[in-house]
N, C-alpha and C positions, 0 to 999 in steps of 0.2 A: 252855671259855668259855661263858656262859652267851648263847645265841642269842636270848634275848626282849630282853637292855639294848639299849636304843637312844641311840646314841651321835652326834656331831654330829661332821664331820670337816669340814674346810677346807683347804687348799693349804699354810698356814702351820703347823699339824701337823702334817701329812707333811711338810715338808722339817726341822722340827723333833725331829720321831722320826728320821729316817734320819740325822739330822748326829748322834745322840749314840750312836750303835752304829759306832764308825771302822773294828772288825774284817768290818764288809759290805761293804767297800772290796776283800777280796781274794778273787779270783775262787774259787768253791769249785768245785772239779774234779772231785774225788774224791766227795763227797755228793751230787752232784746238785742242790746250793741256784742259787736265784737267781742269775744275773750282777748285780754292783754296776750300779745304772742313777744314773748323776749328770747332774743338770740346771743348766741355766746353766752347763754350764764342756764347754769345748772342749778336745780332744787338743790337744795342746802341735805334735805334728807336721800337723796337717790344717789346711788352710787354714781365713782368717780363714772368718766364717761375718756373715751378714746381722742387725744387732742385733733380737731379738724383743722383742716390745714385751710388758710385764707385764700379762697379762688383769685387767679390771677386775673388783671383787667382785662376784658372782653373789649373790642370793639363795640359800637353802642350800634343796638339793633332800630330796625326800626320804631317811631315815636310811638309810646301808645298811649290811650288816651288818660287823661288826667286823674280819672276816676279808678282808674284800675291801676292793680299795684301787680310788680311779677314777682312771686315767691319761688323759690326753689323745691325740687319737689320733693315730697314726703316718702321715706322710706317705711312700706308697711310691713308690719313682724309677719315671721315667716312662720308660725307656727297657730296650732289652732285657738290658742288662750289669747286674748288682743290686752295688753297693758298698757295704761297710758301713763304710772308714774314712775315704773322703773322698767329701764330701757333693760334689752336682755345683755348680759357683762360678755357674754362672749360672743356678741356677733362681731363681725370680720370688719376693718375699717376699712369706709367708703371717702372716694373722693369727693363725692357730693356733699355737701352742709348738711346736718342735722339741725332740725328746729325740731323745739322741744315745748310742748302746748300747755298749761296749765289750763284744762277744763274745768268749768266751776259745777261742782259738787250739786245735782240732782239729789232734792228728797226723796227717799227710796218712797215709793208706793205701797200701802198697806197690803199687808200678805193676807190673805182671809185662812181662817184658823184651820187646819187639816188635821183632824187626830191623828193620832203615831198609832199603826198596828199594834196589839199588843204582841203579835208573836210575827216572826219576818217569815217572811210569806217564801217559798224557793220555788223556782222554775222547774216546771213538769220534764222529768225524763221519760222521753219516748227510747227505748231500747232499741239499736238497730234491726233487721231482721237478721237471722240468720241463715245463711245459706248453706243447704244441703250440699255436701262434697262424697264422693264414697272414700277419699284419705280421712275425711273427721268420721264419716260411721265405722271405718278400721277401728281409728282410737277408741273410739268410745267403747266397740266391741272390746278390747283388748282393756281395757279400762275395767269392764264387768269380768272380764276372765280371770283378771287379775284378782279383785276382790274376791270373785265367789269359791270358781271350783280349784285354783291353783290354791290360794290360801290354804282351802278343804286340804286339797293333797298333801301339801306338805306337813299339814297337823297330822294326817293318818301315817305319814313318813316316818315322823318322830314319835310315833306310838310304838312301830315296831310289831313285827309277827315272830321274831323268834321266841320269846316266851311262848307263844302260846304252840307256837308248833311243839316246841318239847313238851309242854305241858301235854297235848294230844298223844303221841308220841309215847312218855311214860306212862298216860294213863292204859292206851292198848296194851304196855306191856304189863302193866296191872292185870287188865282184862286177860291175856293167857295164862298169867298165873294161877289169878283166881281158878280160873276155868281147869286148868291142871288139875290144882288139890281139889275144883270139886270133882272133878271122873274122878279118880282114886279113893274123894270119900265113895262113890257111889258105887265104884267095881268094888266094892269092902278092902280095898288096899291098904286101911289109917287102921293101927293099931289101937284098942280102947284108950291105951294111957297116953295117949299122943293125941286127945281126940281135943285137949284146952289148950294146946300149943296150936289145933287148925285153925278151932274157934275165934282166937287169940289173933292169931295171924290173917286171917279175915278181918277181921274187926280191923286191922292196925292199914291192912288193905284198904279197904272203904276209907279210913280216915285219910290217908295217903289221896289217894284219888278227891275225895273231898279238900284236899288243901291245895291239891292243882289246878282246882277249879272254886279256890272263892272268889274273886275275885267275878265271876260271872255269878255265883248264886249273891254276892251283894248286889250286885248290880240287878238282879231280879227282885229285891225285899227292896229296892228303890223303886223300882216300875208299880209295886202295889201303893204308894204317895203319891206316883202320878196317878192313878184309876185304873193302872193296868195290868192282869193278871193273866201271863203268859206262859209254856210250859217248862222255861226257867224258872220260873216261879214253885211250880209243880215240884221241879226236880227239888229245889231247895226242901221245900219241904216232905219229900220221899225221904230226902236223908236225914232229915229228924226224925222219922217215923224208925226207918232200918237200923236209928244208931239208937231206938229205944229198945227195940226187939233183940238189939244184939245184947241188951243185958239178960235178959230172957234167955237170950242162946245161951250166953258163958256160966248162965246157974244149969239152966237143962240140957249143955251141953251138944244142943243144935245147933250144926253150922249154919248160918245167915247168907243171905244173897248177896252176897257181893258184888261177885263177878256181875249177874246183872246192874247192879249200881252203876259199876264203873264203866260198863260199855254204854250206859244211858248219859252218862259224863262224857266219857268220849269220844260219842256223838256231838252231843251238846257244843262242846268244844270245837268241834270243827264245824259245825255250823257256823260258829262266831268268828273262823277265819275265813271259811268261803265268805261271807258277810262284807268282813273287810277288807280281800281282797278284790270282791266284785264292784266297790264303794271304790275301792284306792285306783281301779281299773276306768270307772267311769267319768273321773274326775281327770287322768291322765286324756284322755279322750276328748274332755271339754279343752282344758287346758293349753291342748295345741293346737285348739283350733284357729283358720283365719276366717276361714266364715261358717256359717251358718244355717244349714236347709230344714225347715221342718217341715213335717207329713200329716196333713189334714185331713180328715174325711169330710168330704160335700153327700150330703142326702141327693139321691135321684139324677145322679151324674147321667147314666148311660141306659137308655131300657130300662128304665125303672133302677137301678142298681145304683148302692152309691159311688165314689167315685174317691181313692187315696190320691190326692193331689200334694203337690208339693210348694213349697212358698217360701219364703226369707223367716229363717225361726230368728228366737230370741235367747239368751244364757236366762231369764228367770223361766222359761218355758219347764228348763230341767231342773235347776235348782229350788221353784215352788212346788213340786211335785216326786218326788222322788225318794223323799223322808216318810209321804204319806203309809200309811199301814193299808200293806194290801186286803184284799178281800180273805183270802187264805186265810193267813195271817188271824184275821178276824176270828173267822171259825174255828181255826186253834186255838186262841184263847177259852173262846165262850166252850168249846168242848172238854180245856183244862179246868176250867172250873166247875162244870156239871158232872165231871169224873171226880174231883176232889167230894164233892157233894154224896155221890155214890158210893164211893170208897169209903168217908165216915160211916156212912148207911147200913153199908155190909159189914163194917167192922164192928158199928155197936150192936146187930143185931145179931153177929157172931158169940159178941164179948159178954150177950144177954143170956145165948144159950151155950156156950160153953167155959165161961170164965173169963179174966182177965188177959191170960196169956194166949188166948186163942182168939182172940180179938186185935190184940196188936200187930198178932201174925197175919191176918189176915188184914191187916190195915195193909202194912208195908209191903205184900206182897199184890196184893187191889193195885196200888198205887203203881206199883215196880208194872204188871203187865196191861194196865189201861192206857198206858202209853211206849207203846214198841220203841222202839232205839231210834228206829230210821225215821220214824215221825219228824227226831229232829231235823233232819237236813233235807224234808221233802219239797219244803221251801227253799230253802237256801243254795242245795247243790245247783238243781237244773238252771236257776239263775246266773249263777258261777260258770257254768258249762258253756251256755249260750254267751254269759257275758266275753269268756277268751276269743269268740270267733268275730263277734261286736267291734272290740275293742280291735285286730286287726282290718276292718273295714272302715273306722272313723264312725261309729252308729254309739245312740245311746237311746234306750227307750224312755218316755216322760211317766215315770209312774204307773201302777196295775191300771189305771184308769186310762193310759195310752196303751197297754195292753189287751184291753178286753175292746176297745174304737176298731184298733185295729184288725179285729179278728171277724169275720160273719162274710157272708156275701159280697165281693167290690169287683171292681174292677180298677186297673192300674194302667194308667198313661205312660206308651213310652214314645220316646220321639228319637229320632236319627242320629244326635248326641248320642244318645245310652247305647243303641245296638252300636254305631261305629265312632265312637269321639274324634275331637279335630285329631286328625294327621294321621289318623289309620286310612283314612279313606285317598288313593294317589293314583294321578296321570300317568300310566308309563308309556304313552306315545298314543300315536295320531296317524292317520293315513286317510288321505282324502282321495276321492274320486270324481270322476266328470271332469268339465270345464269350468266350472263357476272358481270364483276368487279363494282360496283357501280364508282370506281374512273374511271374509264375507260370509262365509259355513261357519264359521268362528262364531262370530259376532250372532247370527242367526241363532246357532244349537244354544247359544249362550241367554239371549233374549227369553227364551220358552223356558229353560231351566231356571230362570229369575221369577218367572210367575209363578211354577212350580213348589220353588225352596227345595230344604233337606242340604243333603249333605255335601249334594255337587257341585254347590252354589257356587263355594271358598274354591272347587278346585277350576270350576270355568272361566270366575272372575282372572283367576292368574294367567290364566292361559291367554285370556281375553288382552289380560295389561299387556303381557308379554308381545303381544301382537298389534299395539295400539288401533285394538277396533271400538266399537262403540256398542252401545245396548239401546236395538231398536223397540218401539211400543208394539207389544201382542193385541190382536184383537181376534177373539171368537177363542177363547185357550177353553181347552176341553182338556181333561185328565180322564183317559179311557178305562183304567184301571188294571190292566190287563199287561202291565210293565211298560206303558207308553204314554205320550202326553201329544199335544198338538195345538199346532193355533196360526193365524196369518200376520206373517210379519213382510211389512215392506210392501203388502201387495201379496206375499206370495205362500202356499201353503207350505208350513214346516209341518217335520213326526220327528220328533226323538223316542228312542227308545230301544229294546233288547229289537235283535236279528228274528225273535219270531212276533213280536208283536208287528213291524214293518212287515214282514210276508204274508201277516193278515189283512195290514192294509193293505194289499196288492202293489209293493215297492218290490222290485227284484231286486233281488242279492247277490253280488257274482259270484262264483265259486271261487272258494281259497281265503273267503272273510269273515269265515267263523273265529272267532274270538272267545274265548270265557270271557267272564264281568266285562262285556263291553256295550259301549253305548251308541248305537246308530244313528244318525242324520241324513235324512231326505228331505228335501227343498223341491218342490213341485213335481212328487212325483217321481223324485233320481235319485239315487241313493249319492250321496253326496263327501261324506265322512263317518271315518271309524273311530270311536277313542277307549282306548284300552283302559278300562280302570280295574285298579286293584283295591281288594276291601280287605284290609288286614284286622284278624278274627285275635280283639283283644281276649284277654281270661277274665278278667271280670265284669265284662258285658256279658260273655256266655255262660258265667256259674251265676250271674243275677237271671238273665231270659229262663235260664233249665230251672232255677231255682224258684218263682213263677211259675212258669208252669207245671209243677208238681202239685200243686194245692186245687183240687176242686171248685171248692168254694171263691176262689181269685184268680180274675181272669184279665190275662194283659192286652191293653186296647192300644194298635199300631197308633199314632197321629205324626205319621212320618207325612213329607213332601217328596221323598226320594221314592222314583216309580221304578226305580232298578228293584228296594223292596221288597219285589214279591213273594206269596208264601211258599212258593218252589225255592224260592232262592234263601229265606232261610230257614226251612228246614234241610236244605241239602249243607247252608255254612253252618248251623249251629247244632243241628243235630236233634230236633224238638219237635214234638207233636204240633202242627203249626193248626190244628182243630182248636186246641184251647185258646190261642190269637185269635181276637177281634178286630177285623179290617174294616172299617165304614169308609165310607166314600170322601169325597175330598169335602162337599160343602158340611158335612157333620164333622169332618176333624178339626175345621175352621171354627167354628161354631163350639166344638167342646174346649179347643184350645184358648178363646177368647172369654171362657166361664170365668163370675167371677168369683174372688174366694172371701168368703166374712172374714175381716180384721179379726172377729170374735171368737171364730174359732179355736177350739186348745189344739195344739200343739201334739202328737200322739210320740213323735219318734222327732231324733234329732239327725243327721250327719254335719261330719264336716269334709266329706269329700262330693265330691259331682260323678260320683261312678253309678250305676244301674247298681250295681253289687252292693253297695251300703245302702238304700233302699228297702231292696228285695231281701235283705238278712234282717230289716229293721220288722217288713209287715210278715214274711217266712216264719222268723225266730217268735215274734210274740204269739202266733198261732201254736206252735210247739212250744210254747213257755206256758202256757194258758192249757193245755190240753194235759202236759205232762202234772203241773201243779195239783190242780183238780184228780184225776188220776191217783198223784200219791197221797192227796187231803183223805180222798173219800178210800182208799186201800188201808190208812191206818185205823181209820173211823171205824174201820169194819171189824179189825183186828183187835181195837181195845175194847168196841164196844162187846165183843165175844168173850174178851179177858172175863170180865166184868160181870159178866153171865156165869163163868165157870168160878171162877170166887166167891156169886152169888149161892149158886149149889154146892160147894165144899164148905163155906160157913155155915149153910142150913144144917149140911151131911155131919160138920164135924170131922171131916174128915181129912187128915194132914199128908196123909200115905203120898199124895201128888205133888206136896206143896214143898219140892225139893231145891235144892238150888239148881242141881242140874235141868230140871224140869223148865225152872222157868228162866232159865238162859239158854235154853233150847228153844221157849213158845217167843222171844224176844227173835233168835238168828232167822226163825222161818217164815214169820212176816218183814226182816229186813231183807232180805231175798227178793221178793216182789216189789219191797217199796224203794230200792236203789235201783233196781231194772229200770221202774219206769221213769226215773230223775234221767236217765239216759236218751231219754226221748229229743232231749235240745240238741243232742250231736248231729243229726241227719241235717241240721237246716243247711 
């Protein structure tokens, strides 16, 4: 074809050439030709299609060549799926023509075989991390309180103590009675014929008291299912022994020990409210806490000594721990049982040499004085005692085993917090001297007390904002010890510190600038500024410091940065033997402060306040908890074990002349005398 003719095409040529060639209708496969393209007419199967409007005639563009054809151009779908036989129904009508392509159908290509999982396989979740906040460690705290010891309380809530307090309550008044009719039997006041209505009335006594406390001897014939055999247990069966002998009594007309019964119940009994009010007390204590301090012991804290440090506790800290069965505890059992042991002992060897009724008597009386009255509550009171002063501190101990950590040799960290917490410590004015900038003494005294620390920090910082100075770098800071500090700031020598530590440095002082608690500044040499501070002497920093220092064996180690501190200054504020403070020097309070504490550590004591005073009552109180315990374990031990000795000689002797009721509710009052005395022990903390 000859490429120079120029030729003129139009829209009605082409569809005029293409309609008279009918065989371009069928798609050529084989060749490689063109797909038929037909315009204005739609597949029979695809939806209707938007009528397009006939373009109006164009001016005729320039010729092109013969060979080449111009198509209109192709709108392509706007979406990611590409259809080629059905157009999409809702796109928007264009002006442009639509041509519409019949593609000739491609043999799909063989798929090569993929087995099918037998089970659908899911995308690994990787779980975000979570991020530490201390609002989510609230909740979570609050989350355990809620579960553990609130729950705790409100079950002991709805248990209730007024039974049992009446039960206590009418059993004492058992206990006078008894005790009445026995002086009158033993002044010979009970007439012969009146003598089975005392009998009688004792007997009905003992049962009375026995019926206000079943409820505690069931609950002991329960403890012996779990493996445990305690002097509940004991008691329960005392009263089967006394309610055998009382048949004995009501034939031979021997009044029976009652009276002691009932006060070994009455005991009993109030054991088991101190119990549960010391329980109901420790759980209120948890309960409204918002956080959490526990009191660790680190071995070889200080001079060889250990060291009570304090950490972020835990609610299982107290609640794995405090169910446990003390050590006491312990030994009261295993002693109940080796007296029950004894008591058989003497009673059959009684019942061998003088018959049957002088064996039972001597059972239930074995029984009644191997275990004094107060035995009961040697345990439970002092706990009770110490628990009421706890519980107004926010303290809870972790168990006899946080008891006994904390008691031996230590020594106790305190820092500028506990002797003066924020806001006790206040600027009441300033007075500067010399020529230098007041903002400038400012910024200076402020600098040194930054390297410093303690307590003045909070108050110089403000003073500092107040006055928009700046905090320049110290270099050469020395803490002198001696209530001063120093170092070169700016180039230039600073001292802060008390009015007599600067007149050792050889800084004059003018007359008229003594100040109590106040703090000096010299700048090369001048005395520069005065700042009056005030240290306001809370109450339970100073009943925590006095209460420390009472104890020997625990000794409170300063790790303050406040060089006002010194031990002139508090023992004139707090009033304390300041010999039993330990002051180390600046780089050992660095050094102790920076110790680190094992995760692994137990937990000994709990608070939930940040006072010196719940502390000092947690490691004070279990020293005196611990001392007075043991004290009243081993005063009754001594007391039954003598019982037991004298029952043994009157079973050999035969002899009953002793074995009176008054007798032995008199050998019961004179060892509770001693053994309540020293439950008293936990008051002084």
């Amino acid at each position: 074809m000859d490429m120079d003719t120029n030729q003129d095409f139009d829209l009605e040529d082409i569809l005029k050439e293409f309609s008279e060639h009918p065989e371009a209708k069928e798609p050529a496969q084989s060749t490689g030709q063109m797909p038929e393209l037909r315009f204005d007419e739609e597949p029979s199967d695809a939806p209707e299609m938007p009528e397009v409007k006939e373009p109006e005639a164009q001016e005729p563009e320039e010729p092109a060549l013969p060979d080449t054809q111009e198509f209109a151009p192709v709108e392509e779908p706007a979406s990611d799926a590409i259809t080629t036989d059905e157009p999409a129904s809702d796109a928007p009508p264009t002006d442009e023509p639509t041509i519409v392509m019949d593609l000739p159908e491609e043999p799909e290509a063989p798929q090569p075989a993929v087995a099918e999982p037998a089970f659908e396989v899911e995308e690994e979740f990787i779980p975000a991390p979570i991020v530490f906040t201390p609002r989510s460690r609230l909740k979570e705290l609050k989350k355990q309180l809620v579960a553990g010891p609130e729950r705790r309380y409100y079950e002991l809530s709805e248990m209730g103590v007024g039974r049992l307090q009446a039960a206590v309550l009418l059993n004492l008044l058992v206990v006078l009675i008894c005790g009445g009719v026995t002086a009158l039997f033993a002044l010979e006041l009970v007439p012969e014929n009146r003598m089975k209505l005392v009998v009688f009335s004792q007997v009905m006594a003992m049962l009375i008291s026995a019926l206000l406390g079943c409820n505690l001897m069931l609950d002991s014939l329960g403890d012996l299912f779990k493996g445990r055999f305690t002097v509940n247990t004991l008691l329960t069966l005392t009263f089967a022994a006394c309610l055998i002998d009382s048949l004995f009594c009501l034939k031979e007309l021997r009044v029976p020990c009652c009276a002691a019964f009932s006060l070994e119940m009455t005991m009993a009994l109030w054991a088991r409210l101190q119990k549960h009010n010391t329980e109901m007390a420790q759980m209120d204590t948890m309960r409204k806490a918002v956080r959490l301090h526990g009191i660790v012991r680190v071995e070889n804290y200080y001079e060889g000594k250990d060291g009570l440090l304090r950490k972020e506790g835990e609610v299982s800290d107290f609640m794995d721990t405090y169910k446990k069965m003390p050590s006491p505890e312990i030994v009261q059992s295993v002693y109940a049982v080796l007296s029950l042991l004894m008591c058989i002992g003497i009673a059959v060897f009684a019942g061998m040499l003088h018959g049957l009724s002088m064996g039972v008597q001597i059972l239930s009386t074995s029984l009644l004085v191997a275990v004094p009255a107060s035995f009961f509550v040697s345990i439970s009171r002092p706990m009770a005692i110490l628990e009421a002063r706890l519980h107004m501190v926010g303290t809870v101990l972790c168990g006899w085993e946080g008891v006994k950590d904390l008691c031996g040799k230590a020594v106790f960290p305190i820092s500028d917090l506990d002797l003066f917490p924020q806001g006790s410590t206040k600027l009441n004015g300033v007075k500067f001297y010399g020529s230098r900038n007041p903002d400038e003494v400012v910024s200076y005294t402020t600098s040194v007390i930054h390297i410093a620390g303690g307590g003045l920090v909070p108050v110089f910082d403000q003073l500092l904002k107040s006055r928009n100075g700046t905090v320049y770098p110290v270099r050469s800071f020395r803490n002198y010890g001696d209530g001063g500090i120093g170092g070169e700031v700016d180039g230039l020598p600073v001292l802060v510190g008390t009015m007599a530590f600067l007149q050792d440095m050889g800084v004059e002082i003018p007359e008229g600038t003594m100040v109590n608690q106040a703090v000096y500044a010299a700048v090369d040499g001048e005395l520069c500024a005065v700042y009056a501070i005030s240290y306001a002497k809370m109450r339970s920093a100073a009943a925590g410091l006095v209460t420390l220092c009472g104890y020997r064996k625990l000794k409170p180690l300063k790790l303050s940065g406040d060089f006002m501190l010194t031990e002139e200054f508090l023992r004139s504020k707090f009033n304390v033997k300041t010999r039993r403070i330990a002051f180390p020097d600046r780089d050992t309070c660095q050094k102790l402060q920076q110790h680190p504490i094992d995760p692994e550590e137990p937990v000994l004591a709990l608070t939930t306040r940040e006072e010196l005073v719940s502390a000092a009552y947690a490691i004070t109180g279990a020293r005196a908890l611990r001392l007075s315990t043991k004290l009243g374990v081993i005063i009754h031990l001594i007391g039954g074990t003598l019982g037991l000795i004298i029952m043994l000689v009157l079973g050999y002797l035969g002899s009953t002349e002793l074995l009176t009721p008054v007798n032995i509710l008199l050998y019961q009052l004179i060892w509770a005398v001693p053994g309540l005395l020293v439950t008293e022990w936990t008051r002084i903390v």
